[in-house]
PDB file of N, CA, C and O in Angstrom, chain B, residues numbered from 101:
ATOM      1  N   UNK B 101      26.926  75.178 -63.577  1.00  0.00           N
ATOM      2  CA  UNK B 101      27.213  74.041 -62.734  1.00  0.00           C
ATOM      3  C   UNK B 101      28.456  73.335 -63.272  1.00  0.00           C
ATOM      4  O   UNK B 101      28.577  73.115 -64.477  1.00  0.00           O
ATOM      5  N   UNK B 102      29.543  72.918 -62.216  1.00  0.00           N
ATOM      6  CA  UNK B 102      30.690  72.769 -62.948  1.00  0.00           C
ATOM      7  C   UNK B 102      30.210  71.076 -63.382  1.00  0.00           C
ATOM      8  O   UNK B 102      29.119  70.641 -63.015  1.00  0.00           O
ATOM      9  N   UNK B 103      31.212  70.209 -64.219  1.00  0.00           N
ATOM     10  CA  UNK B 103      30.839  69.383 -64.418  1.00  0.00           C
ATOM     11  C   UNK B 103      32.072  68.139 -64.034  1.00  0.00           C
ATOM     12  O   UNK B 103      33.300  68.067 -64.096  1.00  0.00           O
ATOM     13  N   UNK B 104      31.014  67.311 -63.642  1.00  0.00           N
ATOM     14  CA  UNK B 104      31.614  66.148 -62.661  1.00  0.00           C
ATOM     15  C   UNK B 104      32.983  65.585 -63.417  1.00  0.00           C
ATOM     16  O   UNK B 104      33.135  65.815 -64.617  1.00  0.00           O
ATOM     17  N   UNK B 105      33.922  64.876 -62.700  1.00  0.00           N
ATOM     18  CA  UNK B 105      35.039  64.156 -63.256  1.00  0.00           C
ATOM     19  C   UNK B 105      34.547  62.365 -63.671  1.00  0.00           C
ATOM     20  O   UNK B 105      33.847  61.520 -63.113  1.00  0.00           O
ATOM     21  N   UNK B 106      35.221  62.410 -64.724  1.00  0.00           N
ATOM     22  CA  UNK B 106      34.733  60.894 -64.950  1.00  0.00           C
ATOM     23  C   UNK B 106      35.921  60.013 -64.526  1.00  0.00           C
ATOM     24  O   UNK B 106      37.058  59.918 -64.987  1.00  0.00           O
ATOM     25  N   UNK B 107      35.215  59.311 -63.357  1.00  0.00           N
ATOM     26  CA  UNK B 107      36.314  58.163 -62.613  1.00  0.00           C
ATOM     27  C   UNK B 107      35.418  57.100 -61.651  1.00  0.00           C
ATOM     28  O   UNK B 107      34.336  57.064 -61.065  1.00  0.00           O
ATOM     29  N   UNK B 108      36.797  56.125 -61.928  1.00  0.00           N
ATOM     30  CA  UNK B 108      36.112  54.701 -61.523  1.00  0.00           C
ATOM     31  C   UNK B 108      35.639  54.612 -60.030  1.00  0.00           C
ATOM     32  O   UNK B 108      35.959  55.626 -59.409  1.00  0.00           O
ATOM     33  N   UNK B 109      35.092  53.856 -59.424  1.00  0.00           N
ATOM     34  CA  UNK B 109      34.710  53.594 -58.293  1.00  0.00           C
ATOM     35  C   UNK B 109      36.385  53.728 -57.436  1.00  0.00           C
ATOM     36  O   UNK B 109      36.451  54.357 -56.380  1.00  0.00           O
ATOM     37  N   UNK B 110      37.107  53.347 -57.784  1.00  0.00           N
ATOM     38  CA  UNK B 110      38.015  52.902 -56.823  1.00  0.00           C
ATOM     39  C   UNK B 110      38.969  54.875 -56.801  1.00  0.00           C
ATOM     40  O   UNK B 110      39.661  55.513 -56.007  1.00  0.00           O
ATOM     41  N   UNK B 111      38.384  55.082 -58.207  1.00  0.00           N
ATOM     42  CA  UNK B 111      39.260  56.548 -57.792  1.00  0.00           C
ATOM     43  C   UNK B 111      38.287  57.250 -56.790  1.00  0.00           C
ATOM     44  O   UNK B 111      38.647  58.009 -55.890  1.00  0.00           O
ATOM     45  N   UNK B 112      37.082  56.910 -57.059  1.00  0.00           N
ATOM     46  CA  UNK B 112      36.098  58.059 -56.295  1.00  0.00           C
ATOM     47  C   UNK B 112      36.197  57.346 -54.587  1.00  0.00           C
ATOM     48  O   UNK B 112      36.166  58.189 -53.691  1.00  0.00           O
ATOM     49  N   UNK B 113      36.284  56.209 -54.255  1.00  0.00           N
ATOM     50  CA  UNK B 113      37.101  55.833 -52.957  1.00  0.00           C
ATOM     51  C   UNK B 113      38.307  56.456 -52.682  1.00  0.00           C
ATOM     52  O   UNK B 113      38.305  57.113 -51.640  1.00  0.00           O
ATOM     53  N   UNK B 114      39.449  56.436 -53.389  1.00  0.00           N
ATOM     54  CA  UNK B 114      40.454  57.342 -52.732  1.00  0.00           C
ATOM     55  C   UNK B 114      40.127  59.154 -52.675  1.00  0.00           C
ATOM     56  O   UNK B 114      40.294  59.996 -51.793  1.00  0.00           O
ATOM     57  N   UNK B 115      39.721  59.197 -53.737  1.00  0.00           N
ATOM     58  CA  UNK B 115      38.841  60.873 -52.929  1.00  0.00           C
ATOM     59  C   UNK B 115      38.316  61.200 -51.835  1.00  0.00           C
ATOM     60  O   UNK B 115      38.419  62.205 -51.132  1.00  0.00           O
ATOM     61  N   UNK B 116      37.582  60.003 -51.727  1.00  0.00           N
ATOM     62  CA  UNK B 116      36.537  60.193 -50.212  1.00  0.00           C
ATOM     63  C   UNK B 116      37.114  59.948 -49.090  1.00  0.00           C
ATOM     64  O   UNK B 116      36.706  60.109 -47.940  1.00  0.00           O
ATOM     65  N   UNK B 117      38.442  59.402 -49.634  1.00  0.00           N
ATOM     66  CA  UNK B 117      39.169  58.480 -48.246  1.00  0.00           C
ATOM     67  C   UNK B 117      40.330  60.097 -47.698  1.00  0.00           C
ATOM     68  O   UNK B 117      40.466  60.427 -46.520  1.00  0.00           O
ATOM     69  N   UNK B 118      41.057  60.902 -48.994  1.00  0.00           N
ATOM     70  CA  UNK B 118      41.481  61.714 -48.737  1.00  0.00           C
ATOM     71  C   UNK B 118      40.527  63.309 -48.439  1.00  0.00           C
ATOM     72  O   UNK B 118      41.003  64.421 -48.667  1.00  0.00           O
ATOM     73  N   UNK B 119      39.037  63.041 -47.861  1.00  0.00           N
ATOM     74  CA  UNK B 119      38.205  63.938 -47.710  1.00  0.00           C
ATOM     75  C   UNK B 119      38.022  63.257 -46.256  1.00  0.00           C
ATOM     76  O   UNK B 119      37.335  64.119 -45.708  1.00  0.00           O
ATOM     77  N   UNK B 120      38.162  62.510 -45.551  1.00  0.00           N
ATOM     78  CA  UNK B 120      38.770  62.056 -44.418  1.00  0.00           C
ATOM     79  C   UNK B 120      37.495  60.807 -44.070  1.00  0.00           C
ATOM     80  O   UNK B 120      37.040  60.810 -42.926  1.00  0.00           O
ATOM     81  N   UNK B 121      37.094  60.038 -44.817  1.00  0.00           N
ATOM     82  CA  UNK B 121      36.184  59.033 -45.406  1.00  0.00           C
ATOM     83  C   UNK B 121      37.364  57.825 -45.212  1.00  0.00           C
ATOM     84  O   UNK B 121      38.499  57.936 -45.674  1.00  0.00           O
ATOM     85  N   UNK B 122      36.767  56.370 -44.261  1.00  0.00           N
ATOM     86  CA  UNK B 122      37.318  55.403 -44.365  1.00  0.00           C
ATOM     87  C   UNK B 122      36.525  53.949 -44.582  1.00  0.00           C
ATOM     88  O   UNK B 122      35.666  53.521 -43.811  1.00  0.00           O
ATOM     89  N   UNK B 123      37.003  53.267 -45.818  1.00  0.00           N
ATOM     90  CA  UNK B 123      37.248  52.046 -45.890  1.00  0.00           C
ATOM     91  C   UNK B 123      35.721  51.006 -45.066  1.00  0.00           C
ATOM     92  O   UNK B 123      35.735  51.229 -43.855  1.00  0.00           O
ATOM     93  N   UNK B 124      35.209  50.578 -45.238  1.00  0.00           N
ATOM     94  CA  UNK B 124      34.932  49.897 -44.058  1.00  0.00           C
ATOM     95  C   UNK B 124      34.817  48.606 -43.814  1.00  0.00           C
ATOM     96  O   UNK B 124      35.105  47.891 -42.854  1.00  0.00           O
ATOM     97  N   UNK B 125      34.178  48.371 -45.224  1.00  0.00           N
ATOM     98  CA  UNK B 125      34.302  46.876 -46.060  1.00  0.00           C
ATOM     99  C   UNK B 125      33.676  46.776 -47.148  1.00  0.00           C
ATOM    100  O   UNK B 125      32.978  47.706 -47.553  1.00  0.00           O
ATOM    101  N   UNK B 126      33.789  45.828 -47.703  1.00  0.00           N
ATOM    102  CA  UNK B 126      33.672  45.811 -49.325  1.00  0.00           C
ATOM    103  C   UNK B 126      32.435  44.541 -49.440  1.00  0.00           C
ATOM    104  O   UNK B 126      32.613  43.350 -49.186  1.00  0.00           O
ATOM    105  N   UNK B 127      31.194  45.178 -49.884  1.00  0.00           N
ATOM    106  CA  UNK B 127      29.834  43.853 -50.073  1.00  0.00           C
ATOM    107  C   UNK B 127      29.615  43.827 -51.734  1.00  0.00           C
ATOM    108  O   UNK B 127      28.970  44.581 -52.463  1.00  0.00           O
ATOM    109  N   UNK B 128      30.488  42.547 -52.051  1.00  0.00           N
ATOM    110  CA  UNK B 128      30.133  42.273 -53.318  1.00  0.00           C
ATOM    111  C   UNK B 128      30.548  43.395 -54.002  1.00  0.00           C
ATOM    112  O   UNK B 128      31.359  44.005 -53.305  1.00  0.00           O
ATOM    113  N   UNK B 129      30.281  44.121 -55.422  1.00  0.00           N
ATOM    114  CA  UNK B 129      30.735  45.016 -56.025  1.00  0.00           C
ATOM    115  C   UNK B 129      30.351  46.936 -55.619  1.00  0.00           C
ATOM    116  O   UNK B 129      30.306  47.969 -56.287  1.00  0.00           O
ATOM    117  N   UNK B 130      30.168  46.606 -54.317  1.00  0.00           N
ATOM    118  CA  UNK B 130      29.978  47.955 -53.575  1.00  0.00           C
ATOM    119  C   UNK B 130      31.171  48.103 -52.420  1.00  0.00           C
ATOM    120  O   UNK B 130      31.403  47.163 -51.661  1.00  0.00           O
ATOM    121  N   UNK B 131      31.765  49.113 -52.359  1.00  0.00           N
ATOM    122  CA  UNK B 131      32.701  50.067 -51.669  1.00  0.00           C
ATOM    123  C   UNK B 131      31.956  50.570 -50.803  1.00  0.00           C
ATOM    124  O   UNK B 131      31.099  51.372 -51.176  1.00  0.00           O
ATOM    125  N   UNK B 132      32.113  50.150 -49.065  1.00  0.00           N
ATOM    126  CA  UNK B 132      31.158  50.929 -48.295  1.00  0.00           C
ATOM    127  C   UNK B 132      32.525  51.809 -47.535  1.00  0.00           C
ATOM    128  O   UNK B 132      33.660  51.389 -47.307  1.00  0.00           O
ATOM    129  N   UNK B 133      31.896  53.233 -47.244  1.00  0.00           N
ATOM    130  CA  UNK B 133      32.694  54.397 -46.656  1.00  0.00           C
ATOM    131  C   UNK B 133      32.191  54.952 -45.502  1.00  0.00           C
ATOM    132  O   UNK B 133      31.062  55.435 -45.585  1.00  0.00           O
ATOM    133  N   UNK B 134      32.914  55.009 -44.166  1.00  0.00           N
ATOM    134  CA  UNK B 134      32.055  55.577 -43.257  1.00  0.00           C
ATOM    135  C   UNK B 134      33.020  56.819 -42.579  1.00  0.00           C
ATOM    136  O   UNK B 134      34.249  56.879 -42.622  1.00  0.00           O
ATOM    137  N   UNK B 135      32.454  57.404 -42.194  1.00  0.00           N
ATOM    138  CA  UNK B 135      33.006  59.167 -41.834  1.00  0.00           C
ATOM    139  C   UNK B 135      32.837  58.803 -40.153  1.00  0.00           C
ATOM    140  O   UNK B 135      31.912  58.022 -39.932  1.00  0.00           O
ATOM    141  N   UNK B 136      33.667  59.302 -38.847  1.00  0.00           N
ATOM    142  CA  UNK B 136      33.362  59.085 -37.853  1.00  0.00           C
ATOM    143  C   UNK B 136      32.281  60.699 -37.711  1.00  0.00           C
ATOM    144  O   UNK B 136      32.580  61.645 -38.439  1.00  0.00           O
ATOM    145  N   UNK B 137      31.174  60.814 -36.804  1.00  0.00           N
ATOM    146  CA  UNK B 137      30.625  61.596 -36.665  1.00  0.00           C
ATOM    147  C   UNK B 137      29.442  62.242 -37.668  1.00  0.00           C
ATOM    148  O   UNK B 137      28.769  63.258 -37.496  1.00  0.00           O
ATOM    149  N   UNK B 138      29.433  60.891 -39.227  1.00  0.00           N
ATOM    150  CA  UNK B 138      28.556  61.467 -39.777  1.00  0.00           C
ATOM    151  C   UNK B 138      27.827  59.966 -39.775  1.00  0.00           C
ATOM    152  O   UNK B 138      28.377  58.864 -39.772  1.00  0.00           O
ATOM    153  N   UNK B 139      26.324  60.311 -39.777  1.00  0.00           N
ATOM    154  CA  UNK B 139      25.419  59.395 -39.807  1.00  0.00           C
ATOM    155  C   UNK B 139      24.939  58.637 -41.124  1.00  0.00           C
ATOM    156  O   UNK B 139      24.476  57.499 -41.200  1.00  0.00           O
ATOM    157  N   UNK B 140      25.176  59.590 -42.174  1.00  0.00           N
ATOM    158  CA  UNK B 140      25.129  58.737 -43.789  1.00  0.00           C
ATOM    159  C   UNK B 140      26.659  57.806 -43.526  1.00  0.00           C
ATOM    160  O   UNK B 140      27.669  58.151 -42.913  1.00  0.00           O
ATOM    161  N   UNK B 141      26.314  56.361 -44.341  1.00  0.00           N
ATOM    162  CA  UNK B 141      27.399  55.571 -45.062  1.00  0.00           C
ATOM    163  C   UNK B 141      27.367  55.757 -46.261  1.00  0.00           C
ATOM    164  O   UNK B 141      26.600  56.694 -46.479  1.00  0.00           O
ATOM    165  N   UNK B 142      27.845  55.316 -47.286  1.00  0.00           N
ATOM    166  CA  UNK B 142      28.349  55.909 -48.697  1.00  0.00           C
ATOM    167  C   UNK B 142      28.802  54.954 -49.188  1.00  0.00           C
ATOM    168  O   UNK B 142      29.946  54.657 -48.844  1.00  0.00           O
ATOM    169  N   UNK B 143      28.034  54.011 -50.273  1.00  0.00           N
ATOM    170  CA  UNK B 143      27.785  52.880 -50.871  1.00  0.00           C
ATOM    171  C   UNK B 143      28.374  53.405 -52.485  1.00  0.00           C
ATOM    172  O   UNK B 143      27.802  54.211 -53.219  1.00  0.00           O
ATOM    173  N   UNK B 144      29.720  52.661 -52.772  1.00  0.00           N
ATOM    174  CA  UNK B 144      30.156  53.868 -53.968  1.00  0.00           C
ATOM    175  C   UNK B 144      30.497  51.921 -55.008  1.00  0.00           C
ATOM    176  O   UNK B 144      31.088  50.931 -54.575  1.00  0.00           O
ATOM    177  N   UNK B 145      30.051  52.061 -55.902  1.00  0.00           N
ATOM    178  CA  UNK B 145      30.031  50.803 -56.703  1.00  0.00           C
ATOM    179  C   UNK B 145      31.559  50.955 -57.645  1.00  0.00           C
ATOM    180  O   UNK B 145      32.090  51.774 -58.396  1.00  0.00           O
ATOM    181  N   UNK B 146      31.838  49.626 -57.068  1.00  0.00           N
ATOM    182  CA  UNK B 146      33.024  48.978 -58.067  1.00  0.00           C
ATOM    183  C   UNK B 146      33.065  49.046 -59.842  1.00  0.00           C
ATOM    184  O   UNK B 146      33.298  47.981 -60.412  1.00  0.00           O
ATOM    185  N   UNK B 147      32.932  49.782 -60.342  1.00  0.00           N
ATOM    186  CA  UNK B 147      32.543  49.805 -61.381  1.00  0.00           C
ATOM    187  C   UNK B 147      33.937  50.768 -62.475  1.00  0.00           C
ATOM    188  O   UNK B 147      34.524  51.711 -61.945  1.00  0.00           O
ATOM    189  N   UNK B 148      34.180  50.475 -63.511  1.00  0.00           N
ATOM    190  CA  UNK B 148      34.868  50.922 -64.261  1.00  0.00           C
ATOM    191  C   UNK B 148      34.769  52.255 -64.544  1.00  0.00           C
ATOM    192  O   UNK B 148      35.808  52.787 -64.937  1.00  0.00           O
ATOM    193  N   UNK B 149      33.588  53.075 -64.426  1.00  0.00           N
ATOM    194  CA  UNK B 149      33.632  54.495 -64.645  1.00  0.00           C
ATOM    195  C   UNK B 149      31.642  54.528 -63.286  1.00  0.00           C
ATOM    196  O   UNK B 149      30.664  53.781 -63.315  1.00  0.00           O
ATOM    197  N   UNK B 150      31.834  55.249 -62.756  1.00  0.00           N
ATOM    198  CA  UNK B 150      30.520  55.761 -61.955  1.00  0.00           C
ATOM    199  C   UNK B 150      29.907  56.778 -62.618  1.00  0.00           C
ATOM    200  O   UNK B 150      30.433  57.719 -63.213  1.00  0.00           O
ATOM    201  N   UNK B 151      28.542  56.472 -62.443  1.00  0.00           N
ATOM    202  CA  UNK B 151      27.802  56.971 -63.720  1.00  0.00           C
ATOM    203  C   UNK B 151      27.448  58.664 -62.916  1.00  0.00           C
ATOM    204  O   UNK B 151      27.538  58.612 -61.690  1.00  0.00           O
ATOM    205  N   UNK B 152      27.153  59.774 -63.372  1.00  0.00           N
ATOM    206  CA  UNK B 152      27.331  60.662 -63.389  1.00  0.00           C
ATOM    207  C   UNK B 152      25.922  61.304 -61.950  1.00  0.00           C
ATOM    208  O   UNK B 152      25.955  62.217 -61.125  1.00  0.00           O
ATOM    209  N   UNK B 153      25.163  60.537 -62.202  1.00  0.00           N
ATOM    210  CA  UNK B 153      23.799  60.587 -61.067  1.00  0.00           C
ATOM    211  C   UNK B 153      24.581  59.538 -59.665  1.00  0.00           C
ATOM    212  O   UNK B 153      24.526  59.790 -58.461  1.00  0.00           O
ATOM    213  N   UNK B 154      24.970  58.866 -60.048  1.00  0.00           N
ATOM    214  CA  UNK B 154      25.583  57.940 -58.658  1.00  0.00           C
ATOM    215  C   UNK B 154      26.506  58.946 -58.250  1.00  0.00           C
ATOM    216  O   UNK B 154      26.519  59.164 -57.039  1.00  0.00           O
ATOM    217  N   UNK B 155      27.154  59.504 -58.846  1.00  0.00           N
ATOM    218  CA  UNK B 155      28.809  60.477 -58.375  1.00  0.00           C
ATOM    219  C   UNK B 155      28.111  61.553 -57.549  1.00  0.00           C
ATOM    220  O   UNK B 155      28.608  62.026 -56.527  1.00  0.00           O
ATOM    221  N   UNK B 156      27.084  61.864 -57.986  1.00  0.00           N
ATOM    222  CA  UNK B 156      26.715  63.535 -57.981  1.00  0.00           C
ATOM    223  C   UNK B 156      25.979  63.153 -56.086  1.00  0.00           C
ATOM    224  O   UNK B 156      26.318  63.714 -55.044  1.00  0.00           O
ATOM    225  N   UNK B 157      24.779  61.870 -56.300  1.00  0.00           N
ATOM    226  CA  UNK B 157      24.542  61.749 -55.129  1.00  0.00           C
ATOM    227  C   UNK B 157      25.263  61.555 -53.934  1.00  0.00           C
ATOM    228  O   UNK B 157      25.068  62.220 -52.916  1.00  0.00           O
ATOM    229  N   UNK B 158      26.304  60.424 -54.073  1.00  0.00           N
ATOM    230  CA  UNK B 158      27.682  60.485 -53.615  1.00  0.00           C
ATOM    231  C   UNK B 158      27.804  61.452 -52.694  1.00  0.00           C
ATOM    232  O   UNK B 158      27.696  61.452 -51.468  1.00  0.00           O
ATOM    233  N   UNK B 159      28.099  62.451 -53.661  1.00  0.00           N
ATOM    234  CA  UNK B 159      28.975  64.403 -52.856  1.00  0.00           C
ATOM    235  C   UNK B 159      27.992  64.484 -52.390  1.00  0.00           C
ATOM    236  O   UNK B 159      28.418  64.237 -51.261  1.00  0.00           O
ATOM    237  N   UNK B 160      26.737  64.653 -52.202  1.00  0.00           N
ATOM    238  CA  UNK B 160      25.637  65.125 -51.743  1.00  0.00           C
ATOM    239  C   UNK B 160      25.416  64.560 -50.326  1.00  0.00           C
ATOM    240  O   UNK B 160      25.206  65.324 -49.383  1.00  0.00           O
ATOM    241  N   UNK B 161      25.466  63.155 -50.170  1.00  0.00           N
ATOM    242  CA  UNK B 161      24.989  62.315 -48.901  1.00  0.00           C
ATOM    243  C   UNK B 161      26.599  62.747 -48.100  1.00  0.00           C
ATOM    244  O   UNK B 161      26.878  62.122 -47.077  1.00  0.00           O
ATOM    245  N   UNK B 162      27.280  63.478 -48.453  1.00  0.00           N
ATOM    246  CA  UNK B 162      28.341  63.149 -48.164  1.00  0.00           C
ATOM    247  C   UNK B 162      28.742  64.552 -47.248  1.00  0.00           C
ATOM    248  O   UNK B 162      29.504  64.669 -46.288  1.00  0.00           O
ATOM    249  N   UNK B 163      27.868  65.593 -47.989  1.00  0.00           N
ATOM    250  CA  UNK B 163      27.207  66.629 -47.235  1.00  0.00           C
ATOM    251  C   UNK B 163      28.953  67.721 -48.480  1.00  0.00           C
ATOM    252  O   UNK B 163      29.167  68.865 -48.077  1.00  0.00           O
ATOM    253  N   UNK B 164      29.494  67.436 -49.209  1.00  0.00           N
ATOM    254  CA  UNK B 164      29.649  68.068 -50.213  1.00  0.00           C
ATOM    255  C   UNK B 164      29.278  69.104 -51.395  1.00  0.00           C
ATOM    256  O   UNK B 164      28.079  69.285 -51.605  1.00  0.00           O
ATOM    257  N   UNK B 165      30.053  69.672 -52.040  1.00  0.00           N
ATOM    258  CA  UNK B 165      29.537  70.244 -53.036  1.00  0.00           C
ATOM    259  C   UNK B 165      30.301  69.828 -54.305  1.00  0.00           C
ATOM    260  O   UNK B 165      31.486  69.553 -54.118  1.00  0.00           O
ATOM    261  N   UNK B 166      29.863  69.740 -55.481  1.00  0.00           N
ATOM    262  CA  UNK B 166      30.483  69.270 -56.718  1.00  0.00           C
ATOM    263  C   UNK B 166      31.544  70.024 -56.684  1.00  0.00           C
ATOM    264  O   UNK B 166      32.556  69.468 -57.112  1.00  0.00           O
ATOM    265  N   UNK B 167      31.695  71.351 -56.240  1.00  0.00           N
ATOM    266  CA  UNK B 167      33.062  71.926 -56.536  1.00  0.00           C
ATOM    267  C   UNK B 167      34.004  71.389 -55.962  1.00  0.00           C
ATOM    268  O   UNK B 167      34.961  70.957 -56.605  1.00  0.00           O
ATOM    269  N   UNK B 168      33.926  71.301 -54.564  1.00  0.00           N
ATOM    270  CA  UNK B 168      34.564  70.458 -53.402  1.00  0.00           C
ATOM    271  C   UNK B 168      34.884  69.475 -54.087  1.00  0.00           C
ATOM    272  O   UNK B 168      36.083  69.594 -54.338  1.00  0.00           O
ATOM    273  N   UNK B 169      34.462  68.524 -54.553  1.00  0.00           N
ATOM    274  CA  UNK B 169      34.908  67.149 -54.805  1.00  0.00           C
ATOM    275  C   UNK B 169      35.919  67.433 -55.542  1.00  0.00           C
ATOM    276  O   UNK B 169      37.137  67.260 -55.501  1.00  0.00           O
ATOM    277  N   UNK B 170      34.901  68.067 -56.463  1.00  0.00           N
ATOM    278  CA  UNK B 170      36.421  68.163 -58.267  1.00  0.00           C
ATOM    279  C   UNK B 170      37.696  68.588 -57.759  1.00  0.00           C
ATOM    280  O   UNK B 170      38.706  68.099 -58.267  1.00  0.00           O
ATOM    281  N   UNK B 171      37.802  69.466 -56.786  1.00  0.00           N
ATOM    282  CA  UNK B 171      38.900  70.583 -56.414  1.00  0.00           C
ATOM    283  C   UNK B 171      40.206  68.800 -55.371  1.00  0.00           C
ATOM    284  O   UNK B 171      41.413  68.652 -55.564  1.00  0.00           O
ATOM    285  N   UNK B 172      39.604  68.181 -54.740  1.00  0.00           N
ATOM    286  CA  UNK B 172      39.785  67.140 -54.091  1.00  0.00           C
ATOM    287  C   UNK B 172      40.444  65.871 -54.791  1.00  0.00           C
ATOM    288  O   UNK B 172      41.246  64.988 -54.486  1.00  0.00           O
ATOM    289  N   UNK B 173      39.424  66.376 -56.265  1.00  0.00           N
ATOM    290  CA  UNK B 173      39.802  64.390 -57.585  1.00  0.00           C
ATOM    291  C   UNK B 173      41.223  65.525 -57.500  1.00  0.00           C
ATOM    292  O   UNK B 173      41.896  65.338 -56.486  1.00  0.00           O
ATOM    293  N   UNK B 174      41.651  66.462 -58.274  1.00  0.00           N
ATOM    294  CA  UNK B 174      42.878  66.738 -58.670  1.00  0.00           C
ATOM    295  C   UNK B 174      44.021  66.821 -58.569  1.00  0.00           C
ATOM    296  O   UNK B 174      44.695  67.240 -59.510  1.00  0.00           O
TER     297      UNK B 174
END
């Protein structure tokens, strides 16, 4: 299993945003992301580094694969 990238909330927002994920508004120290045509939103926390179970669920609701993402942070 490859292993996740360690990055802040705001990098793992521009990932999602260049995986075609937008913006939607910001509640308190959560980053909300919404996809047109997908029914999950994607609640990604403001935080200095995202902890490795939040990241992973992330790609998952997101209908991703860890490889996908990593290939995407780079």
């Amino acid at each position: 299993m490859p292993r996740l990238p360690r990055l802040s909330g705001r990098e793992v927002v521009r990932v999602f945003e260049s995986l075609g994920w937008e913006k939607a508004r910001q509640s308190g120290s959560h980053i909300i992301l919404v996809r047109e045509g997908h029914q999950a939103t994607l609640s990604v926390p403001d935080h200095k580094e995202v902890a490795s179970g939040t990241l992973r669920s992330l790609i998952r609701s997101a209908g991703l694969t860890v490889e996908g993402f990593a290939k995407a942070a780079q």
